[in-house]
C-alpha positions in Angstrom: -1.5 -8.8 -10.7 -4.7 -9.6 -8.2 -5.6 -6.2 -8.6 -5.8 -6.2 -12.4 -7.4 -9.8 -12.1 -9.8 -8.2 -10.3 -10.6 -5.6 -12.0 -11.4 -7.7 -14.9 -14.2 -10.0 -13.0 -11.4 -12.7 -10.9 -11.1 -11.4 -7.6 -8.9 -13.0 -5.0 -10.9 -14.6 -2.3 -9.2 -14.4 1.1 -8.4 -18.3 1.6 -7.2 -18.2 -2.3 -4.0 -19.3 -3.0 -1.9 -17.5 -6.0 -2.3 -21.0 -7.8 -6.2 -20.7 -7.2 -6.6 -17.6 -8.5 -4.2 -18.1 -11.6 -6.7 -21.0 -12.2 -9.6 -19.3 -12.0 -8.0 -16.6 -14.3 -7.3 -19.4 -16.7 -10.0 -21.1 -16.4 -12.3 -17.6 -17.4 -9.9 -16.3 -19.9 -8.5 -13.7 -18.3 -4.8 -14.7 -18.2 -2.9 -16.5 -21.6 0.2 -17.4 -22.0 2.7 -18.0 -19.3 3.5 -14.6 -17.7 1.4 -15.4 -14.8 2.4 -18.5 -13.7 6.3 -17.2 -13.9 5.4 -14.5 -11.7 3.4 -17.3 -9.2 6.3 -19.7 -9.3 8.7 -16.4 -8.3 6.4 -15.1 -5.5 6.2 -18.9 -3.7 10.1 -18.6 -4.4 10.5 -15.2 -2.9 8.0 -15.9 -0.3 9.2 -19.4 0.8 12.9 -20.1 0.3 15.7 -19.4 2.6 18.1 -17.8 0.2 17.3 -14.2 -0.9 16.3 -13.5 -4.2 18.7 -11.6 -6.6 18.5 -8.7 -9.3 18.0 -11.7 -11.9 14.6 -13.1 -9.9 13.6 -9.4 -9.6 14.5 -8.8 -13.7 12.3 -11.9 -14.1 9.2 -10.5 -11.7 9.0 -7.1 -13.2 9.5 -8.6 -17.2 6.7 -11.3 -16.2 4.6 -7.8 -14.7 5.1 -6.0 -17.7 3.8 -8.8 -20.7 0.5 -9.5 -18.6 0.0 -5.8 -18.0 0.6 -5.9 -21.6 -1.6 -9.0 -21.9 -4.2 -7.8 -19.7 -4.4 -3.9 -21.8 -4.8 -6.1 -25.3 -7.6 -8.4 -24.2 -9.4 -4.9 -23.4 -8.8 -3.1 -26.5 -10.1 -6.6 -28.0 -12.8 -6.6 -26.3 -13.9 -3.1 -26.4 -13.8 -3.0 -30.0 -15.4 -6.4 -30.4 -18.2 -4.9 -28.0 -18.6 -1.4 -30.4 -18.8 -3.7 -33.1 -22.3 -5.3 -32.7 
């Protein structure tokens, strides 16, 4: 996710947290819809809890992957054809 975030003008800075960069994504455009923030909420999960995560929390990671990657690709084609346009 940061690298695609990135690569669309919302870099990671190296004391940003996930939640400040989701924000910043937000907050430019870059990210719609909830995707993001379910993969966010997963990594604090995976990264904070005692318990390990199960196939269901990894199901839930890569589907959350997959629509912004999917989210991320349209909002390209959008705006490359919208740029041709003019």
């Amino acid at each position: 996710m940061e690298t695609h975030l990135a690569e669309r003008g919302t870099a990671r800075a190296i004391a940003d947290t996930p939640d400040e960069l989701l924000a910043r994504a937000r907050a430019t455009g870059i990210v719609r819809g909830t995707a993001a923030a379910r993969l966010t909420a997963l990594f604090y999960e995976a990264r904070f809890s005692s318990h390990p995560l199960d196939h269901r929390q990894r199901d839930a990671a890569e589907q959350a992957l997959d629509e912004l990657a999917a989210a991320l690709a349209e909002a390209e084609t959008v705006k490359a054809g919208t740029g041709g346009a003019g």
